[in-house]
C-alpha positions as CSV (number, residue, x, y, z in Angstrom):
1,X,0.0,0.0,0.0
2,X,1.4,3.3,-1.2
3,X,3.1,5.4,1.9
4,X,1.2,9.0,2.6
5,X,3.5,11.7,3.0
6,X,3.5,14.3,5.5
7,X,6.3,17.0,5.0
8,X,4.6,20.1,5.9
9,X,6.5,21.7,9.3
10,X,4.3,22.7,11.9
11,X,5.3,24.6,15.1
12,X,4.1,21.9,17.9
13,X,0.6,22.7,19.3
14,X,0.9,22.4,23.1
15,X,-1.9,19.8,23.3
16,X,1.1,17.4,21.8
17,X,3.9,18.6,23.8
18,X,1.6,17.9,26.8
19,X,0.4,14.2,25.7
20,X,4.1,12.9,25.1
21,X,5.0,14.3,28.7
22,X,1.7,12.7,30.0
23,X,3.1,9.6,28.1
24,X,6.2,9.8,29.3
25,X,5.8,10.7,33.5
26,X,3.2,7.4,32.9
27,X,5.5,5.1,32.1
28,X,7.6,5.9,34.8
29,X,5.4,6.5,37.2
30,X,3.6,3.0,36.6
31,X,7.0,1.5,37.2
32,X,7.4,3.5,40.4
33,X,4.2,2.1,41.5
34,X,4.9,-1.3,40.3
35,X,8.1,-2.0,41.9
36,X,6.6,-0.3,45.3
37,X,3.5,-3.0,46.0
38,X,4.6,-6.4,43.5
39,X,7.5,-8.0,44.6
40,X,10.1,-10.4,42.3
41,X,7.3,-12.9,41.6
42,X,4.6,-10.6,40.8
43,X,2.4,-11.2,44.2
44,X,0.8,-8.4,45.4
45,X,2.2,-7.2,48.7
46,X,-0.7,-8.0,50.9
47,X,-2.5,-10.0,53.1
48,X,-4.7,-12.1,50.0
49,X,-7.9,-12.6,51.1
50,X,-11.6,-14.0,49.5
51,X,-14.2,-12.1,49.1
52,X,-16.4,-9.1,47.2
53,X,-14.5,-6.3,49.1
54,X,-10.6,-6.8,49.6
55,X,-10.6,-10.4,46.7
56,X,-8.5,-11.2,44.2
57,X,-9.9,-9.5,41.7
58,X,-8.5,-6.1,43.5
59,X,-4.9,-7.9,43.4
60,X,-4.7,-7.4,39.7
61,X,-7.0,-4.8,39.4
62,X,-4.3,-2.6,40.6
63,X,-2.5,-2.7,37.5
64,X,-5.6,-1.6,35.5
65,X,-4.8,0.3,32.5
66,X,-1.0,-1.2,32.3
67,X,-1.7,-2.7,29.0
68,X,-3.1,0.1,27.4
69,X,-0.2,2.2,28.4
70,X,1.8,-0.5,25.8
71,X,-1.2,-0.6,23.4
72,X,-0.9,3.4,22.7
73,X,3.1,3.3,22.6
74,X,4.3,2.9,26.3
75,X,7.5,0.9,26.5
76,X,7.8,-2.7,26.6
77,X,8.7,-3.3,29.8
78,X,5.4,-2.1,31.1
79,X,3.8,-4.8,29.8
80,X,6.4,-7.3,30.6
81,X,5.5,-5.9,34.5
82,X,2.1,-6.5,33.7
83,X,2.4,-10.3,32.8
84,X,4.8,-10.7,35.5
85,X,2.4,-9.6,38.2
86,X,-0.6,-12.0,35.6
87,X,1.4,-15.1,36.5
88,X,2.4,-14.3,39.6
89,X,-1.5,-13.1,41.1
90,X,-2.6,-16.5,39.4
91,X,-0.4,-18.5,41.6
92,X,-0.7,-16.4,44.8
93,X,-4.5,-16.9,44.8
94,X,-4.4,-20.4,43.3
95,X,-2.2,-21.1,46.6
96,X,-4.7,-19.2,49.0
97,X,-7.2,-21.2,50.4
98,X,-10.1,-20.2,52.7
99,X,-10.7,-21.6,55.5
100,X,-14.7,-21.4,56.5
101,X,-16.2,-20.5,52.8
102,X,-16.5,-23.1,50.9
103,X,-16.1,-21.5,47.3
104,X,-12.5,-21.0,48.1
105,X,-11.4,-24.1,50.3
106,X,-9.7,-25.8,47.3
107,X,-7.7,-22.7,45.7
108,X,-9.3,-19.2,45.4
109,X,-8.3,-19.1,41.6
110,X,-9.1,-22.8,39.9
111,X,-7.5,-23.4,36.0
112,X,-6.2,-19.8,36.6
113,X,-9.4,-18.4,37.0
114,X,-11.9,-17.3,39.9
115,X,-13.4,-20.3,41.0
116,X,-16.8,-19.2,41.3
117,X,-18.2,-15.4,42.0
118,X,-20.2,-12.8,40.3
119,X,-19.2,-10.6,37.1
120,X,-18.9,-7.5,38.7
121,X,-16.1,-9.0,40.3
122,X,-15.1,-11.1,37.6
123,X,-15.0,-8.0,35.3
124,X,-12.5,-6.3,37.7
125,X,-10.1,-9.3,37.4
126,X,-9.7,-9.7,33.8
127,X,-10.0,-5.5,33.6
128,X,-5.8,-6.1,32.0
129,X,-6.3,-9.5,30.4
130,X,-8.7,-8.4,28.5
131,X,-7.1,-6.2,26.5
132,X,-3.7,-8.0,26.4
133,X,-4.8,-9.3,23.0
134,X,-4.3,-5.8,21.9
135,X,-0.6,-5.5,22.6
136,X,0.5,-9.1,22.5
137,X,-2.0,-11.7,20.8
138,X,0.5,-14.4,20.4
139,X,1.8,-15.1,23.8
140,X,1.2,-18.9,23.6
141,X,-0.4,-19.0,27.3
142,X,-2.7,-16.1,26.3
143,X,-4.1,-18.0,23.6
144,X,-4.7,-20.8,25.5
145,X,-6.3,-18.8,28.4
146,X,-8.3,-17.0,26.1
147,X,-9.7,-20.6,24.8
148,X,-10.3,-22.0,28.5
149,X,-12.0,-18.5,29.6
150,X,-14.4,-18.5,27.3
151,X,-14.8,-22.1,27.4
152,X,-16.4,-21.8,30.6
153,X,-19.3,-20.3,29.7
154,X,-19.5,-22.3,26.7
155,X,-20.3,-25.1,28.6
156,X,-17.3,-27.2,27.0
157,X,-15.6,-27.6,30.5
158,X,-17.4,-30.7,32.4
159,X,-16.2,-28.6,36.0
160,X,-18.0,-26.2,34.7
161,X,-21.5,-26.2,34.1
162,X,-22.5,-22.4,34.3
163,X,-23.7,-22.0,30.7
164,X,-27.1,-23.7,29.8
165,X,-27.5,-24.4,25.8
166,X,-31.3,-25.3,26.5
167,X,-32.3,-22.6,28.4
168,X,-29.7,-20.1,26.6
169,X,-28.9,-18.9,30.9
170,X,-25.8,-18.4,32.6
171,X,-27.2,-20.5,35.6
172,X,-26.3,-18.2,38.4
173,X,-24.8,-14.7,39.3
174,X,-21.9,-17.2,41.2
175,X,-20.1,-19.0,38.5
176,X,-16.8,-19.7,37.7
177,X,-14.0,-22.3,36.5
178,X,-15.8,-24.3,39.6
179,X,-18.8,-23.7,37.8
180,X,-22.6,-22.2,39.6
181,X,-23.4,-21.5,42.5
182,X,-27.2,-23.1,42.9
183,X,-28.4,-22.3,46.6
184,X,-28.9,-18.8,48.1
185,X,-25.4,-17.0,48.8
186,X,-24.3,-16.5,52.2
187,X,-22.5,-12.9,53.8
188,X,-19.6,-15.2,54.0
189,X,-19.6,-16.2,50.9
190,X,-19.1,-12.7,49.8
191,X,-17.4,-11.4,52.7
192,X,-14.7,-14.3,52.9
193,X,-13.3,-16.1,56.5
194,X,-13.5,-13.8,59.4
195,X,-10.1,-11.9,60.4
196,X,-8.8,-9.3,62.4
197,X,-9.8,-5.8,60.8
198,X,-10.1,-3.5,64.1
199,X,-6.2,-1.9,64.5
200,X,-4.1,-3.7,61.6
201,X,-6.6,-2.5,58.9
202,X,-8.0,1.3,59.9
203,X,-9.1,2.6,57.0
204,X,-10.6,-0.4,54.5
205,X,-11.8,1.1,51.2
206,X,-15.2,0.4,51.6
207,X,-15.6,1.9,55.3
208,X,-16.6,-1.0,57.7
209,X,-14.9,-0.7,60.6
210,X,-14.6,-4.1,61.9
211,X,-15.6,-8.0,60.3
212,X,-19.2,-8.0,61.5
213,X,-19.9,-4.6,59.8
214,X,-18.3,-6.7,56.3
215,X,-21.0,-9.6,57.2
216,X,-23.7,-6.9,57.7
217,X,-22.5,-5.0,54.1
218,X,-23.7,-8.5,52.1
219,X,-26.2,-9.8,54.6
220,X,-28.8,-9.1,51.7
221,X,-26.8,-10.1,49.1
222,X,-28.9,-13.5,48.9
223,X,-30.4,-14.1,45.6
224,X,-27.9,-15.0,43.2
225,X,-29.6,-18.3,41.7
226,X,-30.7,-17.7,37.6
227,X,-29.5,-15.7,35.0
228,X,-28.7,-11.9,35.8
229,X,-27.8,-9.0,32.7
230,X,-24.1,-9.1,35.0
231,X,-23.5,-12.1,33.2
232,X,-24.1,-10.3,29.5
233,X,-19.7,-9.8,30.8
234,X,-19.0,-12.6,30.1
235,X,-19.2,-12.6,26.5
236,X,-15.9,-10.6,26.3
237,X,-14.2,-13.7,26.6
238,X,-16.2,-14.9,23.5
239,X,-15.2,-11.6,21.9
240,X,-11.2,-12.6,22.5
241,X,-11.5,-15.9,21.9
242,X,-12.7,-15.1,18.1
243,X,-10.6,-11.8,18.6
244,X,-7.7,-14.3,18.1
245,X,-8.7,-17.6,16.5
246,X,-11.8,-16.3,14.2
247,X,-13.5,-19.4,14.7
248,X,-17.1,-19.0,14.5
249,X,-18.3,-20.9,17.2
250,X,-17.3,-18.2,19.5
251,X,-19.5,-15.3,17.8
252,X,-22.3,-18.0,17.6
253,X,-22.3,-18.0,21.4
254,X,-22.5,-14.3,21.7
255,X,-24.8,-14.1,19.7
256,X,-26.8,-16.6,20.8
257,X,-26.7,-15.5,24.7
258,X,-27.1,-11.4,23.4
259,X,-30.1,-12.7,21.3
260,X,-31.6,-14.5,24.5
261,X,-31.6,-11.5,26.7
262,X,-32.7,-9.1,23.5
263,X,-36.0,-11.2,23.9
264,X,-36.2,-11.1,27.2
265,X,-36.4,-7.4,27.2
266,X,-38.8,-8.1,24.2
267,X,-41.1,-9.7,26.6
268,X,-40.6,-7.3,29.5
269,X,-42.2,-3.4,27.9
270,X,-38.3,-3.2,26.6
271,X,-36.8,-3.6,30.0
272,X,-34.1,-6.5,30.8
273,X,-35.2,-8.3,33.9
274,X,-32.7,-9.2,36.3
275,X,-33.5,-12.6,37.0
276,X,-33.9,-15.5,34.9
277,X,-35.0,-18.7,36.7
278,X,-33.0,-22.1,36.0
279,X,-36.2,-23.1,33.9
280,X,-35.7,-19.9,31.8
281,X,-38.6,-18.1,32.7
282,X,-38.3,-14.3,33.9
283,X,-38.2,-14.1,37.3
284,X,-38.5,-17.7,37.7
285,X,-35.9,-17.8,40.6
286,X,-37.5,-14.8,42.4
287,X,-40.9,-15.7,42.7
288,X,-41.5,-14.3,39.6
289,X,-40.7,-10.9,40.0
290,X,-39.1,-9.5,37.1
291,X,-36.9,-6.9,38.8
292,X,-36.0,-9.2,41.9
293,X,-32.4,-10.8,42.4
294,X,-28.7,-9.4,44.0
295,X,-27.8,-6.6,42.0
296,X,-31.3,-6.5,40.7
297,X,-34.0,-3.4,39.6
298,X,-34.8,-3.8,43.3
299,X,-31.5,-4.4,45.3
300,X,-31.9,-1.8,47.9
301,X,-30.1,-2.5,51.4
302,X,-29.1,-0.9,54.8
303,X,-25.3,0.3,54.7
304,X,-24.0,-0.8,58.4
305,X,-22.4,2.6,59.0
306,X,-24.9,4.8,58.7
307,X,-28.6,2.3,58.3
308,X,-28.7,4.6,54.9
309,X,-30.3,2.9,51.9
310,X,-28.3,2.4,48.9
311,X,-29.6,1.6,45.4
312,X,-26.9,-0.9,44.3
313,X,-29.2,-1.8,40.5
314,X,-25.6,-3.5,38.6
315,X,-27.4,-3.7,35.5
316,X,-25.3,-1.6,33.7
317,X,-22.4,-3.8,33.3
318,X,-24.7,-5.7,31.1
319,X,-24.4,-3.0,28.3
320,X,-20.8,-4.5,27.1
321,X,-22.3,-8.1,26.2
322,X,-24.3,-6.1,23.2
323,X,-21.5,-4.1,22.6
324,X,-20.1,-7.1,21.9
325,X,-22.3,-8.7,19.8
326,X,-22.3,-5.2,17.8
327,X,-18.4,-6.0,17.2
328,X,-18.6,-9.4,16.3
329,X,-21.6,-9.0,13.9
330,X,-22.2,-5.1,12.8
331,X,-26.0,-5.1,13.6
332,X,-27.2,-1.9,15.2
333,X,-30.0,-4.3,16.6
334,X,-27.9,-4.3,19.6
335,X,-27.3,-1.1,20.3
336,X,-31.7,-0.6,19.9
337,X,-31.9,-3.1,22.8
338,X,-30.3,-0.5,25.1
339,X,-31.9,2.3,23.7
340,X,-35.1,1.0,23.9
341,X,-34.4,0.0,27.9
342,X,-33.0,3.4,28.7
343,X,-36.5,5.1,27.3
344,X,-38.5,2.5,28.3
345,X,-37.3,3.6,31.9
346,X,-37.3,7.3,31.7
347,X,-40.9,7.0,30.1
348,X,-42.0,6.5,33.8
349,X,-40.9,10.0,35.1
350,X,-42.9,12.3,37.5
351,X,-43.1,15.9,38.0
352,X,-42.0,16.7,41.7
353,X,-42.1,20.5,42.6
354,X,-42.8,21.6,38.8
355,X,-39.5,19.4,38.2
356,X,-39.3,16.1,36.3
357,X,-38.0,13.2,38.5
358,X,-36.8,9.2,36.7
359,X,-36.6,6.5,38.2
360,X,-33.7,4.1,38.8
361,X,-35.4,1.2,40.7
362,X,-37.9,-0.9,40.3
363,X,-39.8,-3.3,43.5
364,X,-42.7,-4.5,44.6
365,X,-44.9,-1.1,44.7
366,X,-43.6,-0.3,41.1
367,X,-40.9,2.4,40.0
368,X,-38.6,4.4,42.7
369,X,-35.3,5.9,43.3
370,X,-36.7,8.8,41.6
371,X,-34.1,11.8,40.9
372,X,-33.7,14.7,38.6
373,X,-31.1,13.2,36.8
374,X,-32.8,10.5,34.2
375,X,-31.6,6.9,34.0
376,X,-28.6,7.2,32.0
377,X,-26.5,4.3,32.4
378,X,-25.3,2.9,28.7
379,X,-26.6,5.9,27.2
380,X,-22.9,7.0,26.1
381,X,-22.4,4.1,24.8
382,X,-25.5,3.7,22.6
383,X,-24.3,7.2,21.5
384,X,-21.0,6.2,20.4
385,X,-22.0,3.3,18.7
386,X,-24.4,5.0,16.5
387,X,-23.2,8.5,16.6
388,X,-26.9,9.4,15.9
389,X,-27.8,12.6,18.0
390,X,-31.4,11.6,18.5
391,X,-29.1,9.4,21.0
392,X,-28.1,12.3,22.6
393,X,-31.2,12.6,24.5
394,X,-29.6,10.8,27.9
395,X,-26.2,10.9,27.6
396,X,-25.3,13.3,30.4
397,X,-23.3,16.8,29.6
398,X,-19.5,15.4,28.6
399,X,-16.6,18.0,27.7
400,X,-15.2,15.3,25.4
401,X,-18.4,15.3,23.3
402,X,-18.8,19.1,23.2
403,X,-15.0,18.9,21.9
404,X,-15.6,16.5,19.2
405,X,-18.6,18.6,18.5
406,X,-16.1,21.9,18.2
407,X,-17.7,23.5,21.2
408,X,-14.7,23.0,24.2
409,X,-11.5,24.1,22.1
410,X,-9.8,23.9,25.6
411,X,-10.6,20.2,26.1
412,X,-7.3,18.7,25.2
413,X,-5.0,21.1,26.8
414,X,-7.0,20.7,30.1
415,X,-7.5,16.9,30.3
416,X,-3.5,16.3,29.7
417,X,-2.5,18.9,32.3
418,X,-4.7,17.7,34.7
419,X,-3.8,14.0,34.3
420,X,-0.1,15.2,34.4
421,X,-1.3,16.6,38.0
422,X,-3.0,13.4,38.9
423,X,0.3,11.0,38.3
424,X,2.4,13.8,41.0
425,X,-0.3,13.6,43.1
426,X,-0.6,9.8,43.0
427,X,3.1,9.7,43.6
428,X,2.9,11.6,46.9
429,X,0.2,9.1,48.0
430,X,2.9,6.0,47.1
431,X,5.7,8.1,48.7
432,X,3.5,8.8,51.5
433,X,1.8,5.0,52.1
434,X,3.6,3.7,55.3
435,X,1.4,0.3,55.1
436,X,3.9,-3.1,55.3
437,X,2.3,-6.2,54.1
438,X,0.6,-7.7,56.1
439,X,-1.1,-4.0,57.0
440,X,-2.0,-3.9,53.7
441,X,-5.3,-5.4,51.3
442,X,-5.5,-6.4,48.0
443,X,-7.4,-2.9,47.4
444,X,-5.6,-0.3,49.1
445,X,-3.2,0.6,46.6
446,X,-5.9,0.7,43.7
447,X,-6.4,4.7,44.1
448,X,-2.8,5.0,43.7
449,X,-2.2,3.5,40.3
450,X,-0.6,6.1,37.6
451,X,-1.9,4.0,34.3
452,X,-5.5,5.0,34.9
453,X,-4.6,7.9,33.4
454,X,-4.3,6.0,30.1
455,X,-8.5,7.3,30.1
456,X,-7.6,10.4,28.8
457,X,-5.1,9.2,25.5
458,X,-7.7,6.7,24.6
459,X,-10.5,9.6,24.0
460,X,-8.1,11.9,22.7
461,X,-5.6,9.6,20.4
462,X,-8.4,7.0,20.0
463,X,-11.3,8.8,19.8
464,X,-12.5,5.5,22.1
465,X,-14.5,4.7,25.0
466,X,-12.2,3.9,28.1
467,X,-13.0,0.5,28.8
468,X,-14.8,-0.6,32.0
469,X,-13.6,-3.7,34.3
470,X,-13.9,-6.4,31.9
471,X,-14.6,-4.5,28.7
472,X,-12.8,-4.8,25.3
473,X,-11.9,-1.3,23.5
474,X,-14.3,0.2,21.4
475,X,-12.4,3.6,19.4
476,X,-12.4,4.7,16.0
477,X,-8.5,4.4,15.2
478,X,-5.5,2.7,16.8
479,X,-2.1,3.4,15.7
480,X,0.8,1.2,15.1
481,X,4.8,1.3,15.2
482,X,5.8,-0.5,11.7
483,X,9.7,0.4,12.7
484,X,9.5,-1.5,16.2
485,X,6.6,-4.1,14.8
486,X,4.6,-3.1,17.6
487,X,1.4,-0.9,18.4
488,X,1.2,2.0,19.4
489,X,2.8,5.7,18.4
490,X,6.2,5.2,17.7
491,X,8.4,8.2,19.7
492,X,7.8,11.6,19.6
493,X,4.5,11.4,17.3
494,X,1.2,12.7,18.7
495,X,-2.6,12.2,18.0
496,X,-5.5,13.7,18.5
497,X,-8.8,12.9,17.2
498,X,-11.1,16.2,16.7
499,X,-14.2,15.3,15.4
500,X,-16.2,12.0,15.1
501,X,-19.5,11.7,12.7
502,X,-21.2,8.6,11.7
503,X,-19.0,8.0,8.9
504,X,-15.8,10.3,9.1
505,X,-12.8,10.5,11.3
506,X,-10.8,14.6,11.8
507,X,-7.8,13.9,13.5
508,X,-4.2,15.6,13.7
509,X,-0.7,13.9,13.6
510,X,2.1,16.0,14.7
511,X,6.1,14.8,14.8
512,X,7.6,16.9,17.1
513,X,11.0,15.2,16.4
514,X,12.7,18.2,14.3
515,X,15.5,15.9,12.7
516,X,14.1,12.7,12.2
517,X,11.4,11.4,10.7
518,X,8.7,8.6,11.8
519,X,6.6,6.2,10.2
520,X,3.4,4.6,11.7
521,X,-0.5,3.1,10.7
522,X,-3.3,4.2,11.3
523,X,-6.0,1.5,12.0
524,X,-9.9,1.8,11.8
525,X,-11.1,0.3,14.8
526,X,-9.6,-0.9,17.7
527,X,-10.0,-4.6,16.1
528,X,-9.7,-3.5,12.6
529,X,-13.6,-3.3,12.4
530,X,-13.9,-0.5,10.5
531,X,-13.3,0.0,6.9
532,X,-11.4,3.2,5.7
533,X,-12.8,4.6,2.0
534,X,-10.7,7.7,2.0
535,X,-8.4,10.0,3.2
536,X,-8.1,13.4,2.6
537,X,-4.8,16.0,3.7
538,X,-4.7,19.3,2.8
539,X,-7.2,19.3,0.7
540,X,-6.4,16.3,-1.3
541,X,-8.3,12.9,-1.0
542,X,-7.5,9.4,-2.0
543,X,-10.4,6.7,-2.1
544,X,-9.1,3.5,-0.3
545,X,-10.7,0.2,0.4
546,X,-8.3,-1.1,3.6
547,X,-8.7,-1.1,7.6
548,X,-5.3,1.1,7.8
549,X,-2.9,3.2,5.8
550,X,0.7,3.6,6.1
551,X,2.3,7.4,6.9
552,X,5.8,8.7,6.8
553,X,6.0,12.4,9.3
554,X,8.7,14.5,8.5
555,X,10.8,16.0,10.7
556,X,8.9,18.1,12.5
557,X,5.8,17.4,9.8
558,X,1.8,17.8,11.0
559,X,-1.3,17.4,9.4
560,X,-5.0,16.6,10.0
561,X,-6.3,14.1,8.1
562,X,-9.7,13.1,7.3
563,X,-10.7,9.3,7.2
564,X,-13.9,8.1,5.7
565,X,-15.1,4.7,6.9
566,X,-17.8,2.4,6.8
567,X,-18.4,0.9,10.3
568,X,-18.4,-2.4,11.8
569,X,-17.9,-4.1,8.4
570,X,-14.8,-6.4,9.3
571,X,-14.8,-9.0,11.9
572,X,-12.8,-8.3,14.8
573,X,-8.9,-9.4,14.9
574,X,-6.1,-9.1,16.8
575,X,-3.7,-9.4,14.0
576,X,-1.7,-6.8,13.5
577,X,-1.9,-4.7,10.2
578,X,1.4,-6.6,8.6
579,X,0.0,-9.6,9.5
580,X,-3.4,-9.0,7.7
């Protein structure tokens, strides 16, 4: 494919002299942070524990955004750090074993995965592996994790009977490599064995004071038998597992379990119900109630602190298993199913004081958990799926949308300096954390970690969603290194993405380098979903048919560039563009 040339000097804007700092006080920051709470085997130096507060899902959570750090041009080693601390959480938690739950008495981790929880926590745990694929797809234990993983919920794995083919389920909100959990949960279950809290741990993250107040924060969390929109998660692990081996089985399940709960809504006035019973019928594990179930449309309980209520609905998380499907297939079918959920909800607003009020709840005497604020959750990313305004209705006020819409000019210049401010003051808190391990749980160094301020390159570079726990990468273009046959910028270039529309990338390219110059690609998609039909540079366009174009930067050469593209159109790899 014929190289694009850039050769026209630019002076550097500051919003690229600012994201290569950013860049580069990441990378060493991250290693800062690294070296200060994993030690030579890549445990995490702390007390490893079971359970929904302080599990290991936290231990590895703490290295959340790590990957991406490599994926948009961080150096190697990062990710090296990463996979060190992979293995080593795997066997530190395959090793711990509780003593009083039972989930955990043979290995907290099984096949080097939990042995049986719930998807909000799962999510957190695989919040790196799951984007691994996009900075190294052909470690041979990736691939054959990436097979197991989504085996699991394939029901391929004898152990591990969470998946039902009949009844198209996920047969409880506990599952794992041990397979579902098919009686009512216990607070130990969640909370994990009892142990000293009072004095050697004063400040846990989630504020109970002692062990009983841990038993009293789960004491409701009882309902976990039947399906749940949680589970929807799980499909990311079909999404990899075809991400990487493109065979078809794996987009058949996604399909097949996004279909089941698309009908579900169906039969619910557009709503997904959070419980499905074992025989498949809605609510058939909650006495029929649609809305009933942990994490559920009416999962309200005390906090032991205060006796507050707190609304604790985890349906959201459900949003990326239609993503998902959207990736693998390019039907906007998905995306309606949230859309339709979303208005379906906010159709049941009130007026309170001359003021409209939604609800966010839903129990036995109907809607509740009413607020000014409408029920949003997913909305942003229905939005950025279809980039159709009439989208816009819920999607909360965002200066990252106004910028792409040319309204905040500022944006760019703000969001780097203030994640430049974020890593110092993240450092202080390492410098400052006097904690020894066994002082110390699995999440008290998570507020602490530099690389989650990888958020604010993957809007601006990517034009992309950050990912939540759990979540692949949805963004528009992803760059690549040809020199170093890696991804990501290669050294001193900068991105930044400056309008999105339905069918057209705007986006920048600056080398700030002054004597050399660089070479790099430009993908469409994160997974080479998108097609690109042309490019146009200073006025000149070129039609194209490919998913990414080659560019050699002057020294000291800057552009923007305008990409047409037809979405959704390829099937999702991890293959890199010289590969394809």
């Amino acid at each position: 494919m014929p190289i694009l040339h850039i050769t026209s000097p630019v002076a550097p804007p500051e919003w690229a002299l600012l994201q290569r700092e950013l860049m580069r006080a990441q990378a060493a920051a991250c290693e800062v942070f690294y070296h200060r709470y994993f030690d030579s085997r890549g445990y995490l130096k702390c007390v490893p524990r079971w359970g929904g507060n302080d599990g290991p899902d936290d231990a590895i959570e703490n290295l959340t955004g790590y990957s991406m750090v490599h994926t948009l041009g961080g150096p190697a080693h990062l990710l090296d750090l990463y996979k060190q601390a992979w293995e080593g959480h795997l066997e530190q938690y395959s090793e711990a074993r509780t003593q009083v739950v039972p989930l955990g008495r043979n290995g907290m981790y099984y096949k080097e995965f939990p042995a049986c929880f719930d998807w909000f926590h799962h999510g957190e745990s695989l919040t790196v592996f799951n984007l691994q694929g996009l900075s190294d797809p052909h470690e041979v234990e990736f691939g054959h994790r990436v097979r197991r993983y989504a085996g699991f919920y394939m029901d391929e794995d004898p152990q591990a009977k969470n998946y039902d083919p009949e009844h198209k389920i996920i047969r409880s909100l506990f599952n794992g490599s041990r397979g579902p959990l098919l009686r009512k949960a216990t607070a130990l279950d969640w909370a994990g064995d009892p142990f000293e809290v009072e004095g050697r741990f004063p400040a846990p993250r989630h504020g109970e004071r002692n062990f009983e107040e841990m038993l009293m924060h789960f004491q409701d969390y009882t309902d976990v038998i039947g399906d749940h929109p949680l589970n929807l998660a799980a499909t990311t692990l079909g999404l990899n597992a075809f991400a990487l081996t493109g065979e078809e089985k794996y987009r058949a399940w996604v399909c097949e379990y996004a279909d089941a709960w698309a009908d579900r809504a169906a039969q619910n006035s557009g709503v997904l119900p959070s419980n499905i019973g074992l025989d498949g019928a809605i609510g058939g594990a909650c006495d029929g109630k649609w809305y009933g179930g942990c994490y559920g449309w009416g999962f309200t309980v005390v906090v032991p602190q205060t006796g507050a209520l707190s609304d604790r609905n985890a349906l959201y998380r459900g949003v990326a298993g239609f993503g998902n499907a959207l990736l693998l297939t390019g039907d906007f079918k998905y995306s309606t199913v949230w859309r339709d959920m979303i208005n379906a909800v906010n159709r049941n607003s009130k007026t309170v004081d001359g003021q409209t009020h939604y609800p966010h709840m839903y129990g036995d005497d109907g809607w509740y958990g009413y607020s000014p604020q409408p029920y949003s959750q997913g909305a942003l990313d229905v939005y950025y799926w279809t980039i159709d305004d009439a989208d816009l209705q819920y999607v909360p006020a965002d200066p990252w949308l106004a910028f792409l819409r040319g309204d905040n000019p500022d944006h760019p210049t703000h969001v780097l300096r203030n994640a430049i401010s974020a890593i110092r003051a993240k450092m202080e808190n390492v410098r400052n954390d006097d904690d020894s391990t066994d002082t110390r749980l699995s999440d008290d160094p998570l507020p602490y970690n530099p690389a989650t301020t990888v958020n604010a390159l993957i809007q601006l570079q990517l034009g992309g969603l950050a990912p939540r726990h759990g979540e692949p990468l949805h963004c528009r273009v992803r760059y690549f290194d040809p020199e170093g046959r890696r991804p990501g910028l290669p050294p001193d270039v900068a991105a930044l993405v400056e309008t999105l529309t339905a069918d057209e990338v705007a986006l920048s390219l600056v080398n700030i380098n002054q004597i050399e110059h660089r070479d790099l690609i430009i993908q469409s998609g994160a997974y080479a979903e998108h097609q690109i039909t042309a490019v146009k540079t200073d006025g000149d366009a070129t039609d194209l048919d490919a998913s990414w174009i080659p560019i050699r930067l002057g020294p000291g050469g800057g552009a923007q560039l305008t990409l047409k593209t037809q979405r959704y159109v390829n099937p999702p790899t991890y293959a890199f563009p010289w590969e394809r």
